[in-house]
Structure formats: C-alpha cells, structure tokens
N, CA, C and O of each residue as an XYZ file, in Angstrom:
332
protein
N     135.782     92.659    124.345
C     135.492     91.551    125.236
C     135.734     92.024    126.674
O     136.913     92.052    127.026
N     134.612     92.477    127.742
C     135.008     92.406    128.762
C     135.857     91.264    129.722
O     135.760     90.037    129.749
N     136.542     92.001    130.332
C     137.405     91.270    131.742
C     136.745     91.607    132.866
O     135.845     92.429    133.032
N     137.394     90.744    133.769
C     138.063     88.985    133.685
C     137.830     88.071    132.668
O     137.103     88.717    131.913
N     137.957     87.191    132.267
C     137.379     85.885    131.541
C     137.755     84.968    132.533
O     138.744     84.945    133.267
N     136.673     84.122    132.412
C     136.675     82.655    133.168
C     136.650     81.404    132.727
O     135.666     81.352    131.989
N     137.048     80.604    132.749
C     136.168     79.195    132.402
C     137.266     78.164    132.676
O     138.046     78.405    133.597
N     137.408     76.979    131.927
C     137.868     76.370    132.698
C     137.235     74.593    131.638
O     136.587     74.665    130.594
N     137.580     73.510    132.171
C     137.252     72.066    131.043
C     136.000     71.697    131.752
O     135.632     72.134    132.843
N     135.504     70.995    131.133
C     133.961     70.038    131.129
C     133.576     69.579    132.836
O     132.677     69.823    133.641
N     135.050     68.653    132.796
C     135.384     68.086    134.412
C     135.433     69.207    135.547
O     135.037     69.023    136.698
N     135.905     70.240    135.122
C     136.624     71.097    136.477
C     137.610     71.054    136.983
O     137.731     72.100    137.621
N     138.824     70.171    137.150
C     139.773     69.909    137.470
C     140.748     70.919    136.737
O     141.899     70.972    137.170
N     140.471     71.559    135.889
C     141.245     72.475    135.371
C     140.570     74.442    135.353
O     139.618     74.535    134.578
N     140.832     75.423    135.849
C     140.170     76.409    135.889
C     141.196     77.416    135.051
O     142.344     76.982    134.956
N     140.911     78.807    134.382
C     141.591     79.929    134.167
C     140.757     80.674    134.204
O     139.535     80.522    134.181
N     141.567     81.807    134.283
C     141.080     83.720    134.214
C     141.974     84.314    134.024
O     143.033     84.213    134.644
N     141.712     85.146    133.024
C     142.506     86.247    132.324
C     142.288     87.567    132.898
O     141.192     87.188    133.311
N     142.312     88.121    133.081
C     142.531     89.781    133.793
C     142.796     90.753    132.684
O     142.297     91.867    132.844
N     143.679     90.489    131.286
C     144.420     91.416    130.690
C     143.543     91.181    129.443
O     143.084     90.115    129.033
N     143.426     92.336    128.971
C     142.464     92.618    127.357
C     142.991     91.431    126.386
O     144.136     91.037    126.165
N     142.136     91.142    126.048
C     142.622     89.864    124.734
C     142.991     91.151    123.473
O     142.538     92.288    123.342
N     143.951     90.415    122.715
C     144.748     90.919    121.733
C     143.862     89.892    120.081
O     143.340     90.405    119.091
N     143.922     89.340    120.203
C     142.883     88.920    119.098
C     141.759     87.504    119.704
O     141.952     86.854    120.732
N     140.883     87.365    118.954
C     140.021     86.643    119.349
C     139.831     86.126    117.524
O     139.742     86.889    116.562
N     139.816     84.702    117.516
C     139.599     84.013    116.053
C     138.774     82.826    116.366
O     138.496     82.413    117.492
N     138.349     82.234    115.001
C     137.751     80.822    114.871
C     138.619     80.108    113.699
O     138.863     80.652    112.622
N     139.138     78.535    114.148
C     140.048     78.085    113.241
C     139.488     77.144    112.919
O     139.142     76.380    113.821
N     139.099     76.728    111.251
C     138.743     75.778    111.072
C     139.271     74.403    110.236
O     138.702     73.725    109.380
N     140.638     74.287    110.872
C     141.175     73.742    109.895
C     140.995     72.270    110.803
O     140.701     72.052    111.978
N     141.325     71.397    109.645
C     140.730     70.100    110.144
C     141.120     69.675    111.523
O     140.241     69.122    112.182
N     142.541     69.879    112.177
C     142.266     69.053    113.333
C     141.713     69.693    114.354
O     141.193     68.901    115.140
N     141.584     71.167    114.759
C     140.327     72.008    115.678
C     139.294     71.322    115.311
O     138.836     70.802    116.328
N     138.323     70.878    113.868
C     137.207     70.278    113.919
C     137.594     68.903    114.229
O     136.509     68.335    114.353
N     138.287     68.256    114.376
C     138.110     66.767    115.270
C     138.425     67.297    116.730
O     137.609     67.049    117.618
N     139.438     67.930    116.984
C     139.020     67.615    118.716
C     137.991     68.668    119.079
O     137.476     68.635    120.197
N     137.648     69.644    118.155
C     136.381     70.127    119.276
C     135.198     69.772    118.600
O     134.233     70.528    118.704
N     135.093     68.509    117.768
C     133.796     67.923    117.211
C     133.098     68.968    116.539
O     131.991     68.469    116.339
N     133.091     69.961    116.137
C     132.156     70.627    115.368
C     132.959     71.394    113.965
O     134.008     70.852    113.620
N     132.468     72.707    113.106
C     133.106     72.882    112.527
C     134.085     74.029    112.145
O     134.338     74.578    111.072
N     134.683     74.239    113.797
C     135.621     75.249    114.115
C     135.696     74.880    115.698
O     134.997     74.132    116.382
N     137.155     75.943    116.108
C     137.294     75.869    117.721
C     137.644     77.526    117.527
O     138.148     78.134    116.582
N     137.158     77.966    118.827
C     137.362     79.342    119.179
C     138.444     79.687    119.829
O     139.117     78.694    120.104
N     138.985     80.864    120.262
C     139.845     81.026    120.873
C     140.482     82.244    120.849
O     140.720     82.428    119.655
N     140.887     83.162    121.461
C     141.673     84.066    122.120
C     143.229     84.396    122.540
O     143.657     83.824    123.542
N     143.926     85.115    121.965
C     145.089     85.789    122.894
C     144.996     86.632    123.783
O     144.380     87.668    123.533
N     145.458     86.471    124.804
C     146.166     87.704    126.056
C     147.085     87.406    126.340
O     147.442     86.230    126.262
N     147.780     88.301    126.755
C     149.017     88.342    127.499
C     149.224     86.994    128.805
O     148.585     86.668    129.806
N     150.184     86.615    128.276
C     150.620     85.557    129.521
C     150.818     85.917    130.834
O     150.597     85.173    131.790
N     151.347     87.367    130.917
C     151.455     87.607    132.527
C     149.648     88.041    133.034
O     149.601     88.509    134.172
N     148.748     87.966    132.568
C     147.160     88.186    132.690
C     146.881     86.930    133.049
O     145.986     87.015    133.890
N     147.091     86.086    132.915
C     146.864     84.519    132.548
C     147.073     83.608    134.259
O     148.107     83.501    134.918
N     145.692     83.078    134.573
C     145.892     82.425    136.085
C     145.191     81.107    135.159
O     144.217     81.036    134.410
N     146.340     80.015    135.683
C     145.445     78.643    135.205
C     145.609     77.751    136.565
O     146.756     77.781    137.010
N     144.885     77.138    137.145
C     144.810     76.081    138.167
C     144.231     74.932    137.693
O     143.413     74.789    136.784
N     144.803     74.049    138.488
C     144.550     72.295    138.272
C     145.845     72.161    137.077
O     146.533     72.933    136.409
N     145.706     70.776    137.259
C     146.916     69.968    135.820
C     146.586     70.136    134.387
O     145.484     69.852    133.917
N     147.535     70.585    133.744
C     147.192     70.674    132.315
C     147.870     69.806    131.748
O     148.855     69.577    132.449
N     147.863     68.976    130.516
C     148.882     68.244    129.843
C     148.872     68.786    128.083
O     147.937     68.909    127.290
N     150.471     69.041    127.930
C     150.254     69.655    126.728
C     151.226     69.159    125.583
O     152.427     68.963    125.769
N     150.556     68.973    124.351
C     151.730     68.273    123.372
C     151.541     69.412    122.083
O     150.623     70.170    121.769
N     152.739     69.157    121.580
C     152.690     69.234    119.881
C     152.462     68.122    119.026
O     152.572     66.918    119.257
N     151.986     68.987    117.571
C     151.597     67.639    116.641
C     151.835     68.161    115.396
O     151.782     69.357    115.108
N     152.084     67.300    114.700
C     151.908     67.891    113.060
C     150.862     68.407    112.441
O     150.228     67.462    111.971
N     150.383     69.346    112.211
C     149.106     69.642    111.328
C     148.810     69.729    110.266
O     149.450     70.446    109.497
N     147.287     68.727    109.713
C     147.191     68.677    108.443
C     147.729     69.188    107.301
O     148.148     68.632    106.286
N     147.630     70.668    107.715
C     148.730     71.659    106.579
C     149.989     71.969    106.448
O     150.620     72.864    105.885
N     150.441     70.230    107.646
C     151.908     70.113    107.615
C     152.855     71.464    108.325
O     153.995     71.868    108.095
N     151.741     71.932    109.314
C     152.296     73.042    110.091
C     152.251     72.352    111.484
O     151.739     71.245    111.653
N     152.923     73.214    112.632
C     153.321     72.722    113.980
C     151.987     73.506    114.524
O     151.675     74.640    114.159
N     151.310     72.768    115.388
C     149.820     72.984    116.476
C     150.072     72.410    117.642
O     150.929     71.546    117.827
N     149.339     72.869    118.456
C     149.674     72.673    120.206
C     148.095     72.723    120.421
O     147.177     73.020    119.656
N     148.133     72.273    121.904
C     146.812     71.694    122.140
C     147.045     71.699    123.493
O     147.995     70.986    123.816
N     146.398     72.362    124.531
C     145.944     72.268    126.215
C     144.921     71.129    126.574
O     143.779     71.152    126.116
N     145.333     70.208    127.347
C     144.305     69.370    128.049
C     143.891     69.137    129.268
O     144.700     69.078    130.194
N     142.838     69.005    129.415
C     142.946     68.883    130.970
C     143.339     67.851    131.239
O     142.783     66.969    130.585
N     144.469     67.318    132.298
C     145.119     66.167    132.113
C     143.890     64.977    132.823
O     143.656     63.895    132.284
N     143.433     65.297    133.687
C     142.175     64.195    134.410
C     141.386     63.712    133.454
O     141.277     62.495    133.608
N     140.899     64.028    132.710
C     139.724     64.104    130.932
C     140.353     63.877    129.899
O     139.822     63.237    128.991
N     141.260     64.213    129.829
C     141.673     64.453    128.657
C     140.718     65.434    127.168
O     140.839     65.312    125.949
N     139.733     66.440    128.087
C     139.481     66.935    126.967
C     140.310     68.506    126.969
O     141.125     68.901    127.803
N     139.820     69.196    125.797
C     140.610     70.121    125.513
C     139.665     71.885    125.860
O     138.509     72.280    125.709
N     141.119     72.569    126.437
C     140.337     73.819    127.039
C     140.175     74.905    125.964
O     139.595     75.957    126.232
C-alpha cells in the first residue's frame, strides 16, 4: 500500500494521514462492522500510531460484540458516522 494515506468522514469535519507503512490491512465481517458500515464487511488497516495525523473531533466508545468480544468504533463526532 503506498504512503501517505488520506481520507477522512463523509462530512469533512474529521481528516487523517498516515505517513508510516500499514502493518496489516483486513476486511471484518462480523455482524456489527456490517450494521454500521451497511454493507457486508468494513475495511481497515494498522499503522503505527506515531505515523498517524488525525484533525477535527472524533468521538469514541466501546461496546460489546456480538461474539461477546470488546470492539471500538471512531466517529466523527459532527455526523456521527464512522471513519
């Protein structure tokens, strides 16, 4: 995967870029990724946190997951949708 990466939520109020090589890149399809990202998986990436520039407000919780495991979730706090 080339660097930088960019992107950022629907609204804009929230932006990132990564600088540092992603360490894995997956698709999760366990049921609650397919309700909040409406389809039938969400994508997603590791890098290193010190690589990691995020601007604008984020709001972030934990939740129980279907498989009775602990999941976390980034939002853009203005939207409330998910990055």
């Amino acid at each position: 995967m080339p660097t930088p990466i960019s992107g950022g939520c629907f609204c804009g109020a929230v932006r990132y870029t990564v600088t540092g090589e992603p360490s894995l890149a997956a698709h999760c399809h366990c049921r609650d990724c397919q309700k909040a990202h409406g389809g039938g998986h969400a994508s997603g990436f590791l890098a290193p946190k010190e690589s990691v520039n995020v601007t604008g407000e984020v709001k972030f919780f934990d939740s129980k997951g279907v498989a009775a495991t602990q999941s976390a979730a980034d939002f853009a706090r203005r939207a409330a949708r998910p990055l």
